[in-house]
N, C-alpha and C positions, 0 to 999 in steps of 0.2 A: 504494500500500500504506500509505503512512503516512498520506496524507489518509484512508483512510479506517476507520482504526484511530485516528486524530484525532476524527475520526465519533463512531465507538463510544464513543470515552471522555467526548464531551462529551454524549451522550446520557447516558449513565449517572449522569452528572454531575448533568444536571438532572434526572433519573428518581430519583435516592438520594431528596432531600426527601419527596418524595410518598411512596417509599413507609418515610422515619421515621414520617411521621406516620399511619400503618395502628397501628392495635391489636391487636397479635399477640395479645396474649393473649383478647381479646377475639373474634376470629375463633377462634382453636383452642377457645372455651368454645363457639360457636356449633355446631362439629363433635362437641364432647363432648357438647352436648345431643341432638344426632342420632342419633351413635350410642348413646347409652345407650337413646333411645328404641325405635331399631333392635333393636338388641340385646335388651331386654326385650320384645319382640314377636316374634324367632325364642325367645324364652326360652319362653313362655307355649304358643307353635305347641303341643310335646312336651307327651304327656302325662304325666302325673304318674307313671302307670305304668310309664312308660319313661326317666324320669330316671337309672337305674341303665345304661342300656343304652351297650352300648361296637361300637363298628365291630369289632374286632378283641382279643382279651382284652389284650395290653398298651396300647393306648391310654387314656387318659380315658373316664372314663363324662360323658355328657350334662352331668350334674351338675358334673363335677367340669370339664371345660371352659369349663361358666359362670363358675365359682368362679374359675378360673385368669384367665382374663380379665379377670375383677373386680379383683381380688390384682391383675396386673400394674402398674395405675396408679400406686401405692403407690412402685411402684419405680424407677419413671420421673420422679415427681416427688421424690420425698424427697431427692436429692442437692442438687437447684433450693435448695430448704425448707434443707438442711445436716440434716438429720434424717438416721434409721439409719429403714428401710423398717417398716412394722408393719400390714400387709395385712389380718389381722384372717382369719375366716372365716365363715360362716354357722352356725343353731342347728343346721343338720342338711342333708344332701345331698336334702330331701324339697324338692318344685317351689316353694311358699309361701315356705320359707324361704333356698334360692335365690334367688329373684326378689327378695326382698328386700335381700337382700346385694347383689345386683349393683345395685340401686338405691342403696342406701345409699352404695356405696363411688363409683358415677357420681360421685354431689350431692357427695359432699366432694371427688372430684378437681376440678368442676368450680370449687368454691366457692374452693380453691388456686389454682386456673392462673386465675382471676377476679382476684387479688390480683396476680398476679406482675407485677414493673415490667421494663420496657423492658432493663435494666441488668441482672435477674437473667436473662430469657434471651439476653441475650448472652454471660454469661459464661460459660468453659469449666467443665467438672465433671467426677472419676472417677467412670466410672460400671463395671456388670459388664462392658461390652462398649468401654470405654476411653475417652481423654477426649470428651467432647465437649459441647456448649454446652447452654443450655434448650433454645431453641429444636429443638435434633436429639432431644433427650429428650422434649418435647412430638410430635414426629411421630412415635419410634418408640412413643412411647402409643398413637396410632392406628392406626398399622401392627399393632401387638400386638393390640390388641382386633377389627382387622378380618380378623387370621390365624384367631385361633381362634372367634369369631363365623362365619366362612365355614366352617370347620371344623364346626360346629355343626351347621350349615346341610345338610351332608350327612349327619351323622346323622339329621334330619329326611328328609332326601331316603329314608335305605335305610328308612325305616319307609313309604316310601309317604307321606310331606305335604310337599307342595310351599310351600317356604320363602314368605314376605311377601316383595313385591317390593322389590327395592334402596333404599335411599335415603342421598343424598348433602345 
């Protein structure tokens, strides 16, 4: 038992270095380039005329789940930043101007988590859902964009269009 919990720890040992020297921020920009692309590609599926369309009348409309999505990033990074969140929204819930927001607000989360040093996501931060580090803020960005993006996704689906396939 203790040799090999001796094991373990000297693997991890020599396993830390390698993985300091990864580029977290750099890999999570790689993901935020995908999904944004992702994501404006189930954005575009919908048509313009169904941009108001809701699964169920209190849900999000089409629209506004883009919008939502967009917005979240905002709030995930600005604790990192030490900023107060400021999401911004689109000129209008019409497809054009959607698509643009969710592009717009992509390019500057990405252009943020580009900058970020080793040191700011490690450090802990209050956030809405309590403390925790860049790093867990930067995953729950993706996890957020990939909830309601999938969400989308089935509103594409009850219209009859079969969503763009996955991409990671």
């Amino acid at each position: 038992m203790l040799r090999s919990s001796c094991l373990v720890l000297l693997i991890a040992a020599l396993g830390a270095p390698l993985f300091g020297q990864t580029d977290v921020a750099a890999a999570f920009v790689k993901h935020m380039q995908t999904s944004r692309d992702f994501t404006l590609k189930v954005a575009d599926q919908m048509p313009e005329s169904s941009y108001d369309f809701k699964l169920t009348p209190p849900q999000m409309s089409f629209a506004q789940q883009m919008v939502h999505l967009a917005q979240g990033s905002e709030y995930f990074i600005s604790p990192i930043l030490g900023q107060k969140p400021n999401p911004g929204e689109p000129a209008s819930l019409k497809k054009a101007d959607v698509m643009a927001f969710v592009k717009k607000s992509f390019d500057a989360s990405i252009e943020k988590v580009a900058r970020m040093t080793a040191a700011q996501l490690a450090k802990s931060y209050s956030s809405s859902e309590g403390a925790m580090t860049g790093l867990e803020l930067l995953v729950g960005l993706l996890n957020h964009a990939t909830h309601h993006r999938a969400a989308a996704e089935m509103y594409l689906r009850a219209k009859g269009i079969t969503p763009v396939e996955y991409q990671f």
